[in-house]
C-alpha distance (Angstrom), angle and dihedral (degrees) to the residues before:
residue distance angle dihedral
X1 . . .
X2 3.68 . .
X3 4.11 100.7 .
X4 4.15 86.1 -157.2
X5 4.27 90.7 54.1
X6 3.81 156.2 63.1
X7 3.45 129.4 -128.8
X8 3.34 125.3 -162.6
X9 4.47 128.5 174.4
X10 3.47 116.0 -159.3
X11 3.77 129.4 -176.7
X12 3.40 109.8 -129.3
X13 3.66 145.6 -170.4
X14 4.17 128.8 -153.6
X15 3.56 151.5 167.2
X16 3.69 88.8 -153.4
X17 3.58 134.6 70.9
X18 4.04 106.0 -74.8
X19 3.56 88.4 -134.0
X20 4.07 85.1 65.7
X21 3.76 97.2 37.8
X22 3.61 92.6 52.6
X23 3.93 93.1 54.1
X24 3.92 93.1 45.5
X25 4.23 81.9 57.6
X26 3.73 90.6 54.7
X27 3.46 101.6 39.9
X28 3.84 96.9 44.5
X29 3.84 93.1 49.8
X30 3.96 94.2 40.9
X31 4.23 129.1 24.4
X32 3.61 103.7 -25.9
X33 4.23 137.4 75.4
X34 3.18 133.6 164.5
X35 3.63 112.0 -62.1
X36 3.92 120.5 19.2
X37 3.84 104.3 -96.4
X38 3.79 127.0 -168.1
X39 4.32 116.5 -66.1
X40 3.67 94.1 23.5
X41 3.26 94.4 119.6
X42 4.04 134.1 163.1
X43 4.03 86.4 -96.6
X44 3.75 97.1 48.9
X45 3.46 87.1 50.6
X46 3.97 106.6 50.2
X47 4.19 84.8 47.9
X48 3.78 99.3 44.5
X49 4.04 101.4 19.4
X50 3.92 108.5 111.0
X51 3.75 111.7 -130.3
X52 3.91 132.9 -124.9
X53 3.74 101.9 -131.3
X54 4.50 97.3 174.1
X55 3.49 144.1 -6.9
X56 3.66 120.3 -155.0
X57 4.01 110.0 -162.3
X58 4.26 102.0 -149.0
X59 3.78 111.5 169.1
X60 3.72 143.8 -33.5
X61 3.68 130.4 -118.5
X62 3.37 138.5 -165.6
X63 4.45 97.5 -146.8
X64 3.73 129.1 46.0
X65 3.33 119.8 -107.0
X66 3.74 91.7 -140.3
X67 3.55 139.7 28.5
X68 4.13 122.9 -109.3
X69 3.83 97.6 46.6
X70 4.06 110.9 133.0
X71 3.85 107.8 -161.8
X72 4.12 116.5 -147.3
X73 3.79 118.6 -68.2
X74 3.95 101.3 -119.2
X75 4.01 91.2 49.1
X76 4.00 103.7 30.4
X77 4.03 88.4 113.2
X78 4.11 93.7 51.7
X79 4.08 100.9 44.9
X80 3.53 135.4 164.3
X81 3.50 126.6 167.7
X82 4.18 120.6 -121.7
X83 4.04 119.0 -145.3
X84 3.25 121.0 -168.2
X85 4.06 160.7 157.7
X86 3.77 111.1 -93.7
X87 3.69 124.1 -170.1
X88 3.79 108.1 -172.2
X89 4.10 121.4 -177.3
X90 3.70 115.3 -157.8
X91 3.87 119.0 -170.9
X92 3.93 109.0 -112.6
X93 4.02 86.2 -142.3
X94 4.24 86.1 70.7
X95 3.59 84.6 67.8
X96 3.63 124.0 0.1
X97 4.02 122.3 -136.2
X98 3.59 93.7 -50.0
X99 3.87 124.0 137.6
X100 3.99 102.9 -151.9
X101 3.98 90.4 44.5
X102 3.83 89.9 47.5
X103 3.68 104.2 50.8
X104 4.50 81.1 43.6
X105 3.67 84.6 61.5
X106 3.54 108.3 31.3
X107 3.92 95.8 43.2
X108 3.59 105.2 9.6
X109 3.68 129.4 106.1
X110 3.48 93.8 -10.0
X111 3.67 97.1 92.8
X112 3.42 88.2 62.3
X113 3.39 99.3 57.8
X114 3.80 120.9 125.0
X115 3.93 93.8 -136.4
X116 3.50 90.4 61.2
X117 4.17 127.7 80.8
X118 3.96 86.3 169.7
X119 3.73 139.9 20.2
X120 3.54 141.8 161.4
X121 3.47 141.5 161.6
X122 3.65 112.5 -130.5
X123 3.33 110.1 172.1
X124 4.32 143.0 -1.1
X125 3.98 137.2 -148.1
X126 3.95 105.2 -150.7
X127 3.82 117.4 -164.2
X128 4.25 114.3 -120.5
X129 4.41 85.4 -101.8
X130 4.27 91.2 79.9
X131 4.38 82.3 55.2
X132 4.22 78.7 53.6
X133 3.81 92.4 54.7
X134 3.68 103.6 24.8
X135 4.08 111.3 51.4
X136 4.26 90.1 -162.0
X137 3.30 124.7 -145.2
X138 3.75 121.3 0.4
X139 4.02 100.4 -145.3
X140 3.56 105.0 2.8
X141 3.83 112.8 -173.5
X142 3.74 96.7 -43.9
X143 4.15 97.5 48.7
X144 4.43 81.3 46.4
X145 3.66 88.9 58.4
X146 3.45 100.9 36.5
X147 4.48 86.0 60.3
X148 3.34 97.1 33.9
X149 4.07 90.1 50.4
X150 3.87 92.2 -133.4
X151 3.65 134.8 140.1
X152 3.67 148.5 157.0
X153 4.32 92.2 21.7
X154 3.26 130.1 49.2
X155 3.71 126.2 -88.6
X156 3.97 112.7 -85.5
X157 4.01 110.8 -144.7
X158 3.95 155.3 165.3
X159 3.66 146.5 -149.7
X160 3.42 125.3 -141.2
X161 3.68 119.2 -106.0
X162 2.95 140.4 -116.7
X163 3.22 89.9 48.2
X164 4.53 90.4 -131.7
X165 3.95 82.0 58.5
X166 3.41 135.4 -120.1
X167 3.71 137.3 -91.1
X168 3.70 116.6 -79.9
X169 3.60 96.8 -110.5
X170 3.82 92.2 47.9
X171 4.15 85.1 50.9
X172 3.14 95.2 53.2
X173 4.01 92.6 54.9
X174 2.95 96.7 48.6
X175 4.18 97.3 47.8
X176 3.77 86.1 53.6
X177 3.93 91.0 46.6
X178 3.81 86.1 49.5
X179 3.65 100.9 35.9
X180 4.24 89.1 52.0
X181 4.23 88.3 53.7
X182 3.64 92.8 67.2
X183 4.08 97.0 -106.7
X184 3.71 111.3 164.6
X185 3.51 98.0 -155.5
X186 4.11 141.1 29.1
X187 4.09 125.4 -177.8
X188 3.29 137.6 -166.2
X189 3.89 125.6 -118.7
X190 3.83 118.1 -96.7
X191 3.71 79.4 -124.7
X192 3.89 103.7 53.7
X193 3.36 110.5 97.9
X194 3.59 136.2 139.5
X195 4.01 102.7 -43.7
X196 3.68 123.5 164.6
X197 3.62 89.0 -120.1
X198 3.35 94.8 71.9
X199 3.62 118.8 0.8
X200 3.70 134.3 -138.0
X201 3.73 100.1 -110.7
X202 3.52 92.4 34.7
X203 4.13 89.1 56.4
X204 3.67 94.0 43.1
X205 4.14 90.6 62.5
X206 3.40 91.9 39.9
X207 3.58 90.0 57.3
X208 3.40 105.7 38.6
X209 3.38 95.9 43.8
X210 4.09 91.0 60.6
X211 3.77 89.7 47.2
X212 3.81 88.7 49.0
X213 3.47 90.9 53.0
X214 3.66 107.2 45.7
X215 3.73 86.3 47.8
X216 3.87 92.9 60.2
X217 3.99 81.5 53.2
X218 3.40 100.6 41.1
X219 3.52 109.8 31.0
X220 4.24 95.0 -129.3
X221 3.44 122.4 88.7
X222 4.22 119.1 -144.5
X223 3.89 119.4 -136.3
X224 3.90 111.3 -127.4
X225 3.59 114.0 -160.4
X226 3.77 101.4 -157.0
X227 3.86 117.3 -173.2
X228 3.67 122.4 -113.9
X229 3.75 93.1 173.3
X230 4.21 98.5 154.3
X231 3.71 144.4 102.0
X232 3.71 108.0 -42.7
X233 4.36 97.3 -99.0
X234 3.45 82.8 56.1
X235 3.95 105.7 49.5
X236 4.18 79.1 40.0
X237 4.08 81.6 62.2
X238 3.32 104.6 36.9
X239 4.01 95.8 48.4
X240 3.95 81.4 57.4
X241 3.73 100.1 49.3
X242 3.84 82.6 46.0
X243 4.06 93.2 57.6
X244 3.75 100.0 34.1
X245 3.95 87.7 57.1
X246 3.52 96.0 49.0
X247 3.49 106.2 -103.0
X248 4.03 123.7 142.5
X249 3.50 115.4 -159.7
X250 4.52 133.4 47.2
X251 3.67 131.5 -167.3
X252 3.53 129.2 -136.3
X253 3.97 125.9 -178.3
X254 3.07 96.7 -149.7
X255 3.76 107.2 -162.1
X256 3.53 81.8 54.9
X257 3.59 101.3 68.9
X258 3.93 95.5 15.4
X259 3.71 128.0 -117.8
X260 4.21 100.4 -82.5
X261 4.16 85.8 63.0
X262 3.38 90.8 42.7
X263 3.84 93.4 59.9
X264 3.92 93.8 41.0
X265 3.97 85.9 54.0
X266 4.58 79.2 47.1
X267 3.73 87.5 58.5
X268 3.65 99.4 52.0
X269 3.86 101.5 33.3
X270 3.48 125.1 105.6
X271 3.47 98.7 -172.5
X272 4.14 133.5 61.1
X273 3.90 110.7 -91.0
X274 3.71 124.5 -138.8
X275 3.52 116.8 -137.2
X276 3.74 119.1 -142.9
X277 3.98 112.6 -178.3
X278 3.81 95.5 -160.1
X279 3.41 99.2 170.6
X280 3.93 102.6 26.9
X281 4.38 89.9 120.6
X282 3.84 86.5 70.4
X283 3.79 96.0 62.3
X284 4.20 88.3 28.9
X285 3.54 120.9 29.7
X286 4.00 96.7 82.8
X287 3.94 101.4 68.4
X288 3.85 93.5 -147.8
X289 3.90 96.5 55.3
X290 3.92 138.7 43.0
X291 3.92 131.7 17.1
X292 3.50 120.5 -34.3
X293 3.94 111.7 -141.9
X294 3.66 95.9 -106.2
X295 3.53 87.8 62.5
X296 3.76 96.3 42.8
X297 3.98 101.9 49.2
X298 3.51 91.1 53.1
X299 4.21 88.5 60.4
X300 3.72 83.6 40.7
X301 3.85 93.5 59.7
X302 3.28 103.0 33.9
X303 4.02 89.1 53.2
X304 3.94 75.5 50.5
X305 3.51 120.2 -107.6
X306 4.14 117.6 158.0
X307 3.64 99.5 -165.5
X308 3.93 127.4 34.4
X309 3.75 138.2 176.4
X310 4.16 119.5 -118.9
X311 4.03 96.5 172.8
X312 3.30 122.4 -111.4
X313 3.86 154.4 -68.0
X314 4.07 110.9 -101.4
X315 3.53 85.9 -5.7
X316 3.92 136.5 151.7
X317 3.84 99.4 -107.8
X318 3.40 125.8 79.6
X319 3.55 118.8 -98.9
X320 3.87 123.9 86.7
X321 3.49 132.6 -103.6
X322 3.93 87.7 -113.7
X323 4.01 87.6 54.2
X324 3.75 88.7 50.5
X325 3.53 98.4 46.7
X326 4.14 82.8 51.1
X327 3.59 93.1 47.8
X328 4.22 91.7 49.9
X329 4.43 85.4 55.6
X330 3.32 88.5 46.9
X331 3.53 98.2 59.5
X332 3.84 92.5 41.2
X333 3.58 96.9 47.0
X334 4.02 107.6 107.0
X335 3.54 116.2 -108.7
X336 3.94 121.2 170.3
X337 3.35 87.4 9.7
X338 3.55 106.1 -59.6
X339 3.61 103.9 -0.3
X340 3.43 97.5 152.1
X341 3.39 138.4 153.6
X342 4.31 136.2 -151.7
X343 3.93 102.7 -118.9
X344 3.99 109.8 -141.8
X345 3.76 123.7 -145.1
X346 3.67 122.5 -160.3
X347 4.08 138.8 140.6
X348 3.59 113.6 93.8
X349 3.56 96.6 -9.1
X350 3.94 123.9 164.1
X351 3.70 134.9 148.8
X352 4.01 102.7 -74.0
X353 3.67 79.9 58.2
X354 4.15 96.0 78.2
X355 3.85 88.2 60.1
X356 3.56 93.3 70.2
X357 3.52 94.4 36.6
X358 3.83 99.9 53.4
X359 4.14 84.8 44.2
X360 3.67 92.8 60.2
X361 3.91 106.9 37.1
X362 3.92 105.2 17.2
X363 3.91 86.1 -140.9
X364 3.61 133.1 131.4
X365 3.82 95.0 -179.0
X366 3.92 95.5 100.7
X367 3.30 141.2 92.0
X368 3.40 112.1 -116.9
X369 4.57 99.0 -155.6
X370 4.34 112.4 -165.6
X371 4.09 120.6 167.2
X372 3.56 97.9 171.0
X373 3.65 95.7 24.2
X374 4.07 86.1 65.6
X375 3.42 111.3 16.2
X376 3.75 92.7 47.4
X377 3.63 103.4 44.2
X378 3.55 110.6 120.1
X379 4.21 99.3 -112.8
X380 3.63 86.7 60.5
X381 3.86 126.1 -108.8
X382 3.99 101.2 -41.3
X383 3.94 89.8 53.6
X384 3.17 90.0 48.0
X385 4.06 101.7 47.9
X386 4.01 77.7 48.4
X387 3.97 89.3 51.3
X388 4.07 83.0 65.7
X389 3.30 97.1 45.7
X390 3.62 97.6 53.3
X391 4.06 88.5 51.3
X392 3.60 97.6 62.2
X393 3.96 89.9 40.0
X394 4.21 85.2 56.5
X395 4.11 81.8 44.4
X396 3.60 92.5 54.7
X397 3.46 102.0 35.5
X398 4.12 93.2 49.7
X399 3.67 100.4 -120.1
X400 3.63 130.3 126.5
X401 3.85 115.6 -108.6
X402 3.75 95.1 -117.8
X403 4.05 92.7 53.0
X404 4.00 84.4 44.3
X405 3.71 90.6 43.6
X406 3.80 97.7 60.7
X407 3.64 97.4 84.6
X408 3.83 98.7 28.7
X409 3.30 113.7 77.6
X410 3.23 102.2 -169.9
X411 3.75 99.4 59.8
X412 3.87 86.6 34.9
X413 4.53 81.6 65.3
X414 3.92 91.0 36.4
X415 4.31 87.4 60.3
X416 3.55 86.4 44.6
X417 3.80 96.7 53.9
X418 3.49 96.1 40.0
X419 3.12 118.4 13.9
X420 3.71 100.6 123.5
X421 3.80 85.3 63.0
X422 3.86 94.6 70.3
């Protein structure tokens, strides 16, 4: 790859030739517009003009995928729509290693475009200056493990629920309750925030305080992600309230506040961030428009997030488990030498879950996320934090859960409460 360059492949869709689509892409997001306007001239062009490197032709339909897409004059009566593989270079000097000005010219008016009935961008080559701005990830997988005091499994977790929060006193219960069953790991909801219910601050002690305590009983200390999610001076605040009390672990949703606050809030933290990408269907969910998640984890760890949610396996969102299982190698797959990012699995989870996980990435650097799946399990929280454990040891070790089951009783009640689920 071109050290000095961008390049971006989109799948696109067209009721022109691809040949001319393709061009209108790299001349609206580079040099060119629609009309030839004074100083674009042949020089300015060949030194700022982003270049069509391939075109893949995939199939032919006869419907757009989207609506807005005007097909040539002298053929509007006879169209079919083009999709195809588009490899677009852009010259890094348009730009520079900026996030905000990338993501305008790589997926910016584009999608608009009236040449278009589809587009998305599925995935991006960055050149080694964005790891000279952007530092990544703080801890990665390694600096995770090393806090949270796990290794050789993946780390077992929970959100809290309800998913608007609870009030501080019930938190802090149920912390301690969690905390004292061995659970490596407890989140926020994307929805917590700063309510008047139950303030920040007031959460933050409540919480910490638990974890703090359980620790000096237990000897094992549970990460909290709490969620800062705000206007910059506030996640600024918040990150420091969370490190002065002790705790090891924010969260940031990062469509939320949008990837240039998320790496200001990278520069000043001092502890690993989770990423939650609460609202990442909007932009993905339609496979002929948006970002496809290759694309977007690469912003999201460059802007620096250690941790960051792909779904789930037999979950209730949309994507597959195959899509998951892409999305979790895509965040562990080096990039800027090691770039990398913890992927987070949640929705519907419960033990019978890690089976298929394991089977399809052969990874235990996740964390595997269950509400129901632990706190409803009918032995009560520390049966069913044990529950999880005892699905990724029947992962690892080959077996199938029932076999492993047999003499562990609490995965034996954990198949019997939801076992339908799987």
């Amino acid at each position: 790859m071109n050290q000095q360059e961008v390049v971006a492949t989109y799948l696109i869709e067209t009721p022109h030739s691809l040949e001319h689509a393709a061009a209108v892409i790299a001349g609206e997001q580079s040099s060119g517009t629609f009309v030839s306007v004074p100083g674009e001239t042949n020089e300015l062009k060949e030194r700022f003009s982003a270049q069509v490197r391939s075109i893949e032709a995939l199939e032919t339909v006869d419907a757009p995928s989207l609506p807005g897409s005007k097909a040539p004059r002298d053929n509007a009566s006879r169209t079919r729509y083009r999709r195809a593989r588009v490899v677009i270079a852009f010259p890094l000097h348009n730009f520079g290693p900026s996030i905000p000005a990338l993501l305008a010219t790589v997926a910016g008016n584009l999608y608009e475009l009236q040449e278009l009935s589809g587009c998305r961008l599925e995935d991006v080559e960055l050149p080694p200056a964005f790891a000279q701005r952007y530092p990544g990830p703080g801890f990665g997988i390694e600096g995770t493990r090393r806090l949270a005091n796990v290794h050789g499994r993946p780390l077992i977790g929970t959100i809290v629920k309800p998913s608007i929060g609870l009030s501080t006193e019930s938190l802090s219960k149920l912390v301690g309750e969690l905390a004292r069953a061995g659970l490596d790991f407890i989140k926020d909801d994307e929805l917590h925030a700063d309510p008047l219910y139950a303030p920040f601050e007031e959460r933050v002690r409540a919480a910490t305080g638990e974890i703090e305590r359980s620790a000096d009983e237990t000897g094992r200390k549970t990460m909290y992600a709490f969620n800062i999610s705000g206007d910059v001076d506030h996640m600024l605040r918040a990150h420091d309230l969370v490190w002065k009390l002790g705790g090891t672990c924010v969260m940031v949703n990062v469509n939320s506040v949008g990837f240039a606050a998320l790496a200001h809030v990278r520069r000043h933290c001092q502890l690993p961030i989770h990423g939650h990408r609460a609202n990442f269907g909007a932009m993905a969910r339609h496979p002929l428009l948006g970002i496809g998640f290759d694309a977007y984890q690469k912003i999201c760890r460059l802007a620096g997030v250690d941790h960051l949610h792909v779904g789930g396996f037999n979950s209730k969102f949309y994507e597959s488990n195959d899509e998951v299982g892409a999305s979790i190698r895509a965040c562990l797959t080096p990039m800027f030498g090691d770039y990398r990012a913890m992927p987070v699995l949640s929705s519907a989870q419960w033990a019978a879950t890690a089976l298929p996980i394991y089977a399809a990435t052969r990874t235990i650097d996740v964390f595997h996320l269950a509400g129901g799946g632990i706190i409803a399990h009918p032995g009560g929280t520390a049966a069913g934090v044990r529950s999880m454990q005892q699905g990724w040891e029947a992962a690892l070790a080959g077996t199938s859960l029932e076999d492993y089951a047999k003499t562990r009783p609490e995965l034996a009640a954990a198949i019997e409460k939801f076992g339908g689920r799987a």
